[in-house]
N, C-alpha and C positions, 0 to 999 in steps of 0.2 A: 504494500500500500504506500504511495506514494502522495504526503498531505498538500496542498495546495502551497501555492507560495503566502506568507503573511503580510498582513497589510497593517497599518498601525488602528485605525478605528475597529473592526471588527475582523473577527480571525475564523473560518469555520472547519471543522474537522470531521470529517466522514468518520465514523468509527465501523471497524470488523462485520461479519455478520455475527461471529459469536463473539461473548465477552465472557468470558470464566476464566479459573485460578492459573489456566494456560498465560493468558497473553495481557492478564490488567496489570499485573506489576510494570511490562515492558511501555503499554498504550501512557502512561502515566507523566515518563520523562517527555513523551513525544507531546502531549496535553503542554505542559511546560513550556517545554522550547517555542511551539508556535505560537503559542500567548505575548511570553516576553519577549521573539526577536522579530518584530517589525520594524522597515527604516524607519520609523518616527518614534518609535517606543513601543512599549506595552499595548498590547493590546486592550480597547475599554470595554470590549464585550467579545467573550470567547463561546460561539455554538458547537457545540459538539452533535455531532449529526448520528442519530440511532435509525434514520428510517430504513437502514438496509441492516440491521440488525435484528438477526432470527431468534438468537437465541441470546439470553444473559440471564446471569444469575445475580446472590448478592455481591459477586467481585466486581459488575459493573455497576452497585448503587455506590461501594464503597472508592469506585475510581470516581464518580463523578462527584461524591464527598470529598473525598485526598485532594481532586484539582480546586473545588471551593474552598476549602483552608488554605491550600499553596500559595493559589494565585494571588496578584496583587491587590491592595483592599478596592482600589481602585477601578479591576478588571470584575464583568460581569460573567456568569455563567449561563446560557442559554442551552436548554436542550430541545432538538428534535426530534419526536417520535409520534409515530401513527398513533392513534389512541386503542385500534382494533390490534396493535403487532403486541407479540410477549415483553418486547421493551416499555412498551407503554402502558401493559397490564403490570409489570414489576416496578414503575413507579409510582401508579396506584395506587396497589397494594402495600408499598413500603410506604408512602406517606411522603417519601421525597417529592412527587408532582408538587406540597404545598409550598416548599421551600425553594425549588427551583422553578424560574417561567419554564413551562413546556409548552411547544408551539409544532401544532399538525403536521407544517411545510416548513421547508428551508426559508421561501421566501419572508415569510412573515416572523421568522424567528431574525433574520438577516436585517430587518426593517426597525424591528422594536428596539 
């Protein structure tokens, strides 16, 4: 997977289709790096993109917790997910949807 290049106002990050114990330690640092290294700075709001994510467990509520601590206080976290995919049923159910915006489409999570 190859993340898009960063931009200093908004940063978006496709993530895997699956997210478990395999590969969230690794997606973590990559969260990171594209947030802080825009030519202008930090990015102020970073989407992390789930709609092609099939499958995730709690390794991927607990990545998208690690990058909201990490990032900077200043950087936002926006997630994308279906509301009908297992990503969007395990933010539900965990309660993280009330703490993070989750928005349907890229587009409108890219907007907010």
């Amino acid at each position: 997977m190859t993340p898009p290049p960063p931009s200093s106002e908004r940063v978006m990050l496709p993530l895997p289709s699956e997210i478990d114990f395999r590969n969230a330690d690794g997606l973590l640092p990559l969260i990171m790096y594209q947030a802080r290294s825009g030519s202008e700075g930090p990015a102020r709001v970073m989407v992390l993109d789930l709609s092609g994510t099939r499958f995730m467990d709690s390794q991927g509520i607990r990545l998208i917790n690690d990058a909201r601590r990490l990032l900077l206080p200043d950087t936002r976290v926006h997630v994308v997910a279906l509301p009908e995919s297992v990503a969007g049923r395990v933010l539900e159910v965990t309660g993280l949807r009330r703490d993070v915006p989750v928005y349907d489409n890229l587009p409108e999570a890219m907007a907010a």
